[in-house]
N, CA, C, O and CB atoms as a CASP TS submission, in Angstrom:
PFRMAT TS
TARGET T0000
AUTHOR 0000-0000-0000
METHOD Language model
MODEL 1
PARENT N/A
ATOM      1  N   UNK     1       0.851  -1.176   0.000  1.00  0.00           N
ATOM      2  CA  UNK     1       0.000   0.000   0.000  1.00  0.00           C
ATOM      3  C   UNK     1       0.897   1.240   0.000  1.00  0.00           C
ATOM      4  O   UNK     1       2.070   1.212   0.370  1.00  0.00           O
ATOM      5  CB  UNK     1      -0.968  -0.002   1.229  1.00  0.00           C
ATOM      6  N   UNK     2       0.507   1.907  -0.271  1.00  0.00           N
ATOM      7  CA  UNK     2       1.118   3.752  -0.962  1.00  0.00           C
ATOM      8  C   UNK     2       1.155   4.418   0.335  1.00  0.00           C
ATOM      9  O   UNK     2       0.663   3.864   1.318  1.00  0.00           O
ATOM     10  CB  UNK     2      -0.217   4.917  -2.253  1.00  0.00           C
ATOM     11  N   UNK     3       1.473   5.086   0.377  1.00  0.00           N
ATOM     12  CA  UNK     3       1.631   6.496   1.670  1.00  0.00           C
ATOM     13  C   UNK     3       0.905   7.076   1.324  1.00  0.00           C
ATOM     14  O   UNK     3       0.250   7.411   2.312  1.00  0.00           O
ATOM     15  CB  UNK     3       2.834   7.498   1.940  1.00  0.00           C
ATOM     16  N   UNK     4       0.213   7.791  -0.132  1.00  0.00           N
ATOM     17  CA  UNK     4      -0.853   8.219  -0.159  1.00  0.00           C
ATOM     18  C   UNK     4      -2.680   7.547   0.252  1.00  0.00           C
ATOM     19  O   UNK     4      -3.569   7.989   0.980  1.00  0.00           O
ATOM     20  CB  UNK     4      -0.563   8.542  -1.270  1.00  0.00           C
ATOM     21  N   UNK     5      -2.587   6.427  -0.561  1.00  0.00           N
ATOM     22  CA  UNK     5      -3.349   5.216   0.157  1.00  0.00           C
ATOM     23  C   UNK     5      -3.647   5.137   1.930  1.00  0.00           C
ATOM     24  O   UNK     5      -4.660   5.294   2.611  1.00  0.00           O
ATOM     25  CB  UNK     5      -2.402   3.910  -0.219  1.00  0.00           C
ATOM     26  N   UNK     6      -2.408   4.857   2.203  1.00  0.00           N
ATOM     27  CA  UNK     6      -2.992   5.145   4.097  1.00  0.00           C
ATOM     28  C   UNK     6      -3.190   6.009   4.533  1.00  0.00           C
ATOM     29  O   UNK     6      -3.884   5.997   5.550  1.00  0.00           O
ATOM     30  CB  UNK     6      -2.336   4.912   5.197  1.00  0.00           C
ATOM     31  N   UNK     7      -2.641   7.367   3.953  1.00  0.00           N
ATOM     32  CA  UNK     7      -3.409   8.620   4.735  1.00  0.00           C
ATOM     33  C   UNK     7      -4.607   8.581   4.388  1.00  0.00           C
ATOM     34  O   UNK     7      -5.435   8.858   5.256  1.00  0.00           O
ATOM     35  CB  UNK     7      -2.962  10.054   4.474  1.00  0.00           C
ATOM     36  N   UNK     8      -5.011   8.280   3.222  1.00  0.00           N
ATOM     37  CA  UNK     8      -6.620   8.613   2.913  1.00  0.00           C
ATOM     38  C   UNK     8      -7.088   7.361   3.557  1.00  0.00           C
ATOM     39  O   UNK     8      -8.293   7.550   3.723  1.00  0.00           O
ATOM     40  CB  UNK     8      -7.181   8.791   1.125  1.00  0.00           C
ATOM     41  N   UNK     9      -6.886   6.577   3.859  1.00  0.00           N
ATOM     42  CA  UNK     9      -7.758   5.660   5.056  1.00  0.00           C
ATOM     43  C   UNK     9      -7.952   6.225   5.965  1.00  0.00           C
ATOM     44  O   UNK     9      -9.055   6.551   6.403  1.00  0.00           O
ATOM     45  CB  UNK     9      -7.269   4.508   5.636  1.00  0.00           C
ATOM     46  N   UNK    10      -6.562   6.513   6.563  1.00  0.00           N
ATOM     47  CA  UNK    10      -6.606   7.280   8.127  1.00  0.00           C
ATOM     48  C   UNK    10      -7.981   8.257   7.758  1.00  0.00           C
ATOM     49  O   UNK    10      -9.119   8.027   8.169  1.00  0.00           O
ATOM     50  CB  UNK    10      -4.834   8.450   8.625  1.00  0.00           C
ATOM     51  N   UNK    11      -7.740   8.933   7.240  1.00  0.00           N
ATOM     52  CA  UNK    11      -8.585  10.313   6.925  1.00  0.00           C
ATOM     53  C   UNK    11      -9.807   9.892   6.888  1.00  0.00           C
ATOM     54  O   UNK    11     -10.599  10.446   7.651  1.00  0.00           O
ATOM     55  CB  UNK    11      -8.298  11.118   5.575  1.00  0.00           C
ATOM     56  N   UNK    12     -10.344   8.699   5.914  1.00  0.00           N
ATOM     57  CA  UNK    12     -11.915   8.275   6.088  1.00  0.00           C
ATOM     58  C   UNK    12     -11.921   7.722   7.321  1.00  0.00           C
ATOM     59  O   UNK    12     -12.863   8.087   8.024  1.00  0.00           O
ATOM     60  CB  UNK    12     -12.556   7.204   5.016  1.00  0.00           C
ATOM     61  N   UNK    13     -11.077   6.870   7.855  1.00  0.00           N
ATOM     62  CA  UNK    13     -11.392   6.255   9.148  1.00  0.00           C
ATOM     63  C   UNK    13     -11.920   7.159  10.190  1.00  0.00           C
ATOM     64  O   UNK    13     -12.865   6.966  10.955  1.00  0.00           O
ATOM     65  CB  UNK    13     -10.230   5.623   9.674  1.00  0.00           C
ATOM     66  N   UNK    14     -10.992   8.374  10.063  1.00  0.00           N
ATOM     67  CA  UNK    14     -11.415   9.614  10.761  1.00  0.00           C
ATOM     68  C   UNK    14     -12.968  10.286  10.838  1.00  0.00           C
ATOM     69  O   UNK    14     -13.399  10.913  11.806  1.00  0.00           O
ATOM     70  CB  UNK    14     -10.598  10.569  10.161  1.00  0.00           C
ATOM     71  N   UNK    15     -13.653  10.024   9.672  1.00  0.00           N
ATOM     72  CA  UNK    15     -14.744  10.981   9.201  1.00  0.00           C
ATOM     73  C   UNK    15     -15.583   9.684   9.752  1.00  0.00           C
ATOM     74  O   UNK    15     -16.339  10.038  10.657  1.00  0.00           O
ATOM     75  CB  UNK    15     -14.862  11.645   7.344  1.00  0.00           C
ATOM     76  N   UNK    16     -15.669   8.190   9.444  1.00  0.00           N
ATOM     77  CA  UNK    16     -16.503   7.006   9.971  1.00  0.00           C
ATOM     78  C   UNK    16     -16.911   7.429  11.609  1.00  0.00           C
ATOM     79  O   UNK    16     -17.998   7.374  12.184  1.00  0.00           O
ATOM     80  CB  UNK    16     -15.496   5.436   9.872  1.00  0.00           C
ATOM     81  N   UNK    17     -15.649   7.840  12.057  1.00  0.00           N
ATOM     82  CA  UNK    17     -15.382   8.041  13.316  1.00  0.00           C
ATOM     83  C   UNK    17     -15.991   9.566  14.098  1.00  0.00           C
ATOM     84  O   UNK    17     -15.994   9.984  15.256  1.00  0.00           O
ATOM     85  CB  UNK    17     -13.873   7.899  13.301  1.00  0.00           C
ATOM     86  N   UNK    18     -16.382   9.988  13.032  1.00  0.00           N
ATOM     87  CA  UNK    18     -17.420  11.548  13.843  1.00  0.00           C
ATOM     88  C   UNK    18     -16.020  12.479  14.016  1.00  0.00           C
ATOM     89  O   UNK    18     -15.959  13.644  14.410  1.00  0.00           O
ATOM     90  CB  UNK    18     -18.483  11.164  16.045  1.00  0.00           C
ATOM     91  N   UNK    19     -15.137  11.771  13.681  1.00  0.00           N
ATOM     92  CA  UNK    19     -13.913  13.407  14.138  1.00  0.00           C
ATOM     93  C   UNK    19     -14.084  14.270  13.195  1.00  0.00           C
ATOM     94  O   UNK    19     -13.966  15.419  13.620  1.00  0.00           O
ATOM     95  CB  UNK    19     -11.997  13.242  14.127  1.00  0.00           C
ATOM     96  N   UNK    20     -14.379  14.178  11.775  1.00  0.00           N
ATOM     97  CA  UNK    20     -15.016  14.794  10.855  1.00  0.00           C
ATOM     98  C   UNK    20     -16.495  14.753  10.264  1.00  0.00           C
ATOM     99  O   UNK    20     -17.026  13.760   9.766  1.00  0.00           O
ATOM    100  CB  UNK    20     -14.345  14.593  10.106  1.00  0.00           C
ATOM    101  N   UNK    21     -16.990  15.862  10.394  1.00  0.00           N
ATOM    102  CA  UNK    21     -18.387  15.202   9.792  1.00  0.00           C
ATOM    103  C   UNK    21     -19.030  16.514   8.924  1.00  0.00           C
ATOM    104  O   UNK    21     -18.649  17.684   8.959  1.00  0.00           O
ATOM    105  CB  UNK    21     -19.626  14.600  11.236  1.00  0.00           C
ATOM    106  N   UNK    22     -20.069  15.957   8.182  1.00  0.00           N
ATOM    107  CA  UNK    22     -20.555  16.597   6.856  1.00  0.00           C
ATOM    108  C   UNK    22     -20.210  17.634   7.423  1.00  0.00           C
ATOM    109  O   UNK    22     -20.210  18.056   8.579  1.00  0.00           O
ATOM    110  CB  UNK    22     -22.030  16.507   6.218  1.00  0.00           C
ATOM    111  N   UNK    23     -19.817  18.104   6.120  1.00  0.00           N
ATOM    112  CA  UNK    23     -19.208  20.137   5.913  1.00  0.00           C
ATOM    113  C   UNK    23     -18.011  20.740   6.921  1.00  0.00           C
ATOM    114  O   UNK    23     -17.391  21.788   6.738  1.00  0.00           O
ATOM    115  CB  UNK    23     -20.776  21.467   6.454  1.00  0.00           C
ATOM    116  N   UNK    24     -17.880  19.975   7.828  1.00  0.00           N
ATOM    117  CA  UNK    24     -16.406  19.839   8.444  1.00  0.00           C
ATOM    118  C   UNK    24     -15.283  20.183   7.317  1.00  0.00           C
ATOM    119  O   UNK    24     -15.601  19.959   6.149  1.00  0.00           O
ATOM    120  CB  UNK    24     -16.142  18.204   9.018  1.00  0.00           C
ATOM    121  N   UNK    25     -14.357  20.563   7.513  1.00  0.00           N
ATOM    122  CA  UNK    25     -12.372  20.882   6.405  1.00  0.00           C
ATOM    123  C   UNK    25     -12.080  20.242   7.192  1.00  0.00           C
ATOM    124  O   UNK    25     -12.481  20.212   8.356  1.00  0.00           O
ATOM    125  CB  UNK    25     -11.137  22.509   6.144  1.00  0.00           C
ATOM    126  N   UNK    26     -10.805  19.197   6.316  1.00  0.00           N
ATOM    127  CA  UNK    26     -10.341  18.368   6.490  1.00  0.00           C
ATOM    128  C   UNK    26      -8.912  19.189   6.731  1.00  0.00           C
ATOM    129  O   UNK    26      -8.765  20.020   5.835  1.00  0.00           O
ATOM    130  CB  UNK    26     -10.651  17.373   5.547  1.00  0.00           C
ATOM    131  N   UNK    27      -8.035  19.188   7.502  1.00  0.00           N
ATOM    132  CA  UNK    27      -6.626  20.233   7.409  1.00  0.00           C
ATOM    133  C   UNK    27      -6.731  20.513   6.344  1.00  0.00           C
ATOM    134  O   UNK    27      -7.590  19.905   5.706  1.00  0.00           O
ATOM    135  CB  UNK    27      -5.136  19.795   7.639  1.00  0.00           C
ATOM    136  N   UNK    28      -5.898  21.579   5.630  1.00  0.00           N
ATOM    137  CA  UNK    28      -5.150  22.158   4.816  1.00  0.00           C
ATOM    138  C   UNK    28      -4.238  21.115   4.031  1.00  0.00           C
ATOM    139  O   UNK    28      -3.693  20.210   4.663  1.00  0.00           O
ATOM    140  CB  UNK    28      -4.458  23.142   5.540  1.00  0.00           C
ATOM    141  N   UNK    29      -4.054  21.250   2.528  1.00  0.00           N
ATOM    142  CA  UNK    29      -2.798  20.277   2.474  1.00  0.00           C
ATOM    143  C   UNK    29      -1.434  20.407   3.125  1.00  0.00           C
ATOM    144  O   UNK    29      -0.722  19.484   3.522  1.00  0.00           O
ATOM    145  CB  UNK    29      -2.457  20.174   1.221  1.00  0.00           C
ATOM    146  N   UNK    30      -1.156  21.899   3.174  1.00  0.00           N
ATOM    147  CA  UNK    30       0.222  22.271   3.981  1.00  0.00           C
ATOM    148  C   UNK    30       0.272  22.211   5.453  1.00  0.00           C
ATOM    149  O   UNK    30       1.291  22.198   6.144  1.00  0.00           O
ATOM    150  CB  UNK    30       0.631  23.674   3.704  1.00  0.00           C
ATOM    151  N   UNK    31      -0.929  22.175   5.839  1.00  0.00           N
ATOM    152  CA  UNK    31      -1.002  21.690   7.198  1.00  0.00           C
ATOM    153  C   UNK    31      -1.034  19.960   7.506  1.00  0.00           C
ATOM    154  O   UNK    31      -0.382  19.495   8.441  1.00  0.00           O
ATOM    155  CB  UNK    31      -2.309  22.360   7.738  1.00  0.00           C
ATOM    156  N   UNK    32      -1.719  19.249   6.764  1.00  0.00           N
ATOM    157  CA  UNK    32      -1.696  18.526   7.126  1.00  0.00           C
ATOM    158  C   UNK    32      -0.280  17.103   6.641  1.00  0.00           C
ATOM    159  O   UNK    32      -0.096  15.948   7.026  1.00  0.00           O
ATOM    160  CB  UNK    32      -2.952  18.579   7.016  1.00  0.00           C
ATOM    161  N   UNK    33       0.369  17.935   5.733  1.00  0.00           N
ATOM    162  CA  UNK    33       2.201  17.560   5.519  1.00  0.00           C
ATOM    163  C   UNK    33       3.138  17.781   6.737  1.00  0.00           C
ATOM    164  O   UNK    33       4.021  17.051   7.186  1.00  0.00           O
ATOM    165  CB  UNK    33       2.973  18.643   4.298  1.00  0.00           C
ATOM    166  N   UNK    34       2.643  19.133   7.187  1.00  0.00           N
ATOM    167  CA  UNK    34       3.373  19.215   8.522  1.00  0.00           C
ATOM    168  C   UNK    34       3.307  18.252   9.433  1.00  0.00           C
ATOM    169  O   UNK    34       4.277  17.641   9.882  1.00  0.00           O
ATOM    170  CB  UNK    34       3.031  20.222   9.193  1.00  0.00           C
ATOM    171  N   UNK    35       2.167  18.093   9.728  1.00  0.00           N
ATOM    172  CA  UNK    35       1.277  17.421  10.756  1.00  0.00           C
ATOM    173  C   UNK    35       1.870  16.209  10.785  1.00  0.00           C
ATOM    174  O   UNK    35       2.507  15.782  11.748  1.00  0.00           O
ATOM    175  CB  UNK    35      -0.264  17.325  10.465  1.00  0.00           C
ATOM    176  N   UNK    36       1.698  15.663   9.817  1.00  0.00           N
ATOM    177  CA  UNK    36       2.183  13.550   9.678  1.00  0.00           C
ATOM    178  C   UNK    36       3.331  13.888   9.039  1.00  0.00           C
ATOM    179  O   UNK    36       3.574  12.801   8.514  1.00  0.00           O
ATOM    180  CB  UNK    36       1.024  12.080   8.435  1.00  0.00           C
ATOM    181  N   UNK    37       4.139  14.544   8.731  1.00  0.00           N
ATOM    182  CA  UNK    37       5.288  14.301   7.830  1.00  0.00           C
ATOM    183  C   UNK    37       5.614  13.942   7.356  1.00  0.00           C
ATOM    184  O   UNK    37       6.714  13.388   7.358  1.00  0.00           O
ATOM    185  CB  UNK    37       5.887  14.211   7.771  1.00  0.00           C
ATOM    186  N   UNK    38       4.190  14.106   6.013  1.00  0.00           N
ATOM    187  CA  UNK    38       4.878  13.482   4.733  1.00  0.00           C
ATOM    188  C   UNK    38       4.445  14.832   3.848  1.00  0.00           C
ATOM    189  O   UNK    38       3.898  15.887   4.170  1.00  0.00           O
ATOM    190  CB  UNK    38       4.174  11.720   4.101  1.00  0.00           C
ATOM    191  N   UNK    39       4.922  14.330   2.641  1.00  0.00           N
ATOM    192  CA  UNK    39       5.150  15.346   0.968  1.00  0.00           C
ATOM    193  C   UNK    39       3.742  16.131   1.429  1.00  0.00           C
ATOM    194  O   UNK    39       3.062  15.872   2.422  1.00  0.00           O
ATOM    195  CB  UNK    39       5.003  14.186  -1.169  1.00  0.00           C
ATOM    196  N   UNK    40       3.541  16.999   0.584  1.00  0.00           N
ATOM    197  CA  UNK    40       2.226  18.138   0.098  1.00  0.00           C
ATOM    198  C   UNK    40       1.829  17.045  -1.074  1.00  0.00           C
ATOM    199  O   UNK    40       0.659  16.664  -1.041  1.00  0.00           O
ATOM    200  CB  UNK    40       2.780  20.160  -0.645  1.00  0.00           C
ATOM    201  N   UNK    41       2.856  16.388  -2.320  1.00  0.00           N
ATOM    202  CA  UNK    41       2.140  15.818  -2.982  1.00  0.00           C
ATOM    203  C   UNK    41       1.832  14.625  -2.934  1.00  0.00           C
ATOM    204  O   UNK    41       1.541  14.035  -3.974  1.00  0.00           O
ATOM    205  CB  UNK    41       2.374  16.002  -3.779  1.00  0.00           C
ATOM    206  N   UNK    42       1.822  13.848  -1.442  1.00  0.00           N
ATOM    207  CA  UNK    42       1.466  13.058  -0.290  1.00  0.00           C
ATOM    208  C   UNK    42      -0.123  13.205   0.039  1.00  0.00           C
ATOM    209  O   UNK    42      -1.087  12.479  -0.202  1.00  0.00           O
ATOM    210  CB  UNK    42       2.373  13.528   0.948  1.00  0.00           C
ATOM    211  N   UNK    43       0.011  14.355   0.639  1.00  0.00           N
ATOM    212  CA  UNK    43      -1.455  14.573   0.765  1.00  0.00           C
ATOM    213  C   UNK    43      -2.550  14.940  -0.748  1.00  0.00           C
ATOM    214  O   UNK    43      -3.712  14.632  -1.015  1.00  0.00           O
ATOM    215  CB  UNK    43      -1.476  15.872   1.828  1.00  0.00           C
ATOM    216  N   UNK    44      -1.541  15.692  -1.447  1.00  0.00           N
ATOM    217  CA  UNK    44      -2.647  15.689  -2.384  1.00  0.00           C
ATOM    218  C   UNK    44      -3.385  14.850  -3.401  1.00  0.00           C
ATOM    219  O   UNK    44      -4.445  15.002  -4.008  1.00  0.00           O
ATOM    220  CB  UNK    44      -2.421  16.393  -2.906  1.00  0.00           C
ATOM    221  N   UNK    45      -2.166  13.622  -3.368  1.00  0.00           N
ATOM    222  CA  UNK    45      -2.871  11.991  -4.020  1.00  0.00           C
ATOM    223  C   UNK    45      -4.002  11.801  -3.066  1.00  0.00           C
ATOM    224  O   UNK    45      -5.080  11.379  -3.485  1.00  0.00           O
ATOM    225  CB  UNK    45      -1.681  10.345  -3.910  1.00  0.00           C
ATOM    226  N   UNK    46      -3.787  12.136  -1.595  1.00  0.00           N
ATOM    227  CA  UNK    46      -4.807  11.527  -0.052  1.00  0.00           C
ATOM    228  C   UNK    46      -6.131  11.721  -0.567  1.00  0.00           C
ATOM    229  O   UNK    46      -6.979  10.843  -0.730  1.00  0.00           O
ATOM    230  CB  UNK    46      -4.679  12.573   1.689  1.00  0.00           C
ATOM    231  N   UNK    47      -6.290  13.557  -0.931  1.00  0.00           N
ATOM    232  CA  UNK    47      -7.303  14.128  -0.835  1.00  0.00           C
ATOM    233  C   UNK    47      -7.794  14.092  -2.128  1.00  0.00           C
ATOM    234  O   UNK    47      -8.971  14.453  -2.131  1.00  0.00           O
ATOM    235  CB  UNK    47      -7.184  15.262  -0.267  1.00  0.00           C
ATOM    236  N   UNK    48      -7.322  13.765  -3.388  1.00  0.00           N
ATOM    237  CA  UNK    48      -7.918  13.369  -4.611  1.00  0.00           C
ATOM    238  C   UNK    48      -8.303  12.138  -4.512  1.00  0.00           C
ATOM    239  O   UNK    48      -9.360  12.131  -5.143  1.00  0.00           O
ATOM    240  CB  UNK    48      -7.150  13.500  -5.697  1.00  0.00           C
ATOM    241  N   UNK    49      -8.126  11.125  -4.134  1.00  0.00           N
ATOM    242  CA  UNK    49      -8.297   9.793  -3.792  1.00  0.00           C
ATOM    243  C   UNK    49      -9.448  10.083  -2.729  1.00  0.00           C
ATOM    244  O   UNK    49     -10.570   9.789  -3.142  1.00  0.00           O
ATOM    245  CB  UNK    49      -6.891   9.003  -3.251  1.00  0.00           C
ATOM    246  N   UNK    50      -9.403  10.454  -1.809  1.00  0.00           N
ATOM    247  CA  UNK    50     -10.584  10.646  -1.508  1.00  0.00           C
ATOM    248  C   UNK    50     -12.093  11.030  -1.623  1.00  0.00           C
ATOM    249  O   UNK    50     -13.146  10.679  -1.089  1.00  0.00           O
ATOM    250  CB  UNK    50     -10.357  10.892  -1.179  1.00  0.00           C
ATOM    251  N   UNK    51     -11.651  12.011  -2.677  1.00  0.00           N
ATOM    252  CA  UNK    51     -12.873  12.943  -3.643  1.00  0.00           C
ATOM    253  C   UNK    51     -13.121  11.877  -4.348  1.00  0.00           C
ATOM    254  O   UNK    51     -14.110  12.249  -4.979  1.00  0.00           O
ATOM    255  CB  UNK    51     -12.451  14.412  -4.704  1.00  0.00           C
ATOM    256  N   UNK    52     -12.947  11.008  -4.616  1.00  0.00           N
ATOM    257  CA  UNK    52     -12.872  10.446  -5.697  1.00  0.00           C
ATOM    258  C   UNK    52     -14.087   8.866  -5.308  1.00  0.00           C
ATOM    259  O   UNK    52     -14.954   8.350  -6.014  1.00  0.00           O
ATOM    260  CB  UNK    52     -11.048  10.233  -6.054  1.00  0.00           C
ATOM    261  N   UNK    53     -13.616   8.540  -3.950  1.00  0.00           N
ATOM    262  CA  UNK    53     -14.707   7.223  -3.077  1.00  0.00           C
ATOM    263  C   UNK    53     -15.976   8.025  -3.218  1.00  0.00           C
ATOM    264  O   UNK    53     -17.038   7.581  -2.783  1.00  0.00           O
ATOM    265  CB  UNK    53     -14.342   6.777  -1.022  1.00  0.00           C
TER
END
């Protein structure tokens, strides 16, 4: 599995989980590179991959 792949799990696992919910922002991409420390274009496979389920 990808590094982009498990963040966007983490991330839905997150939203299953009520830590995010409808109309909630999900971090920032530059925030959320900081955050877990990985790439910006890390997160932005996450969050296209996500748009995308």
């Amino acid at each position: 599995m990808k590094l982009y792949e498990k963040f966007a799990n983490d991330i839905e696992r997150l939203i299953r989980q009520g830590v995010y919910r409808h109309g909630d922002r999900v971090p920032s991409v530059r925030q959320a590179s900081q955050q877990h420390r990985i790439s910006i274009t890390t997160v932005l496979h996450a969050y296209l991959l996500l748009e995308s389920r």
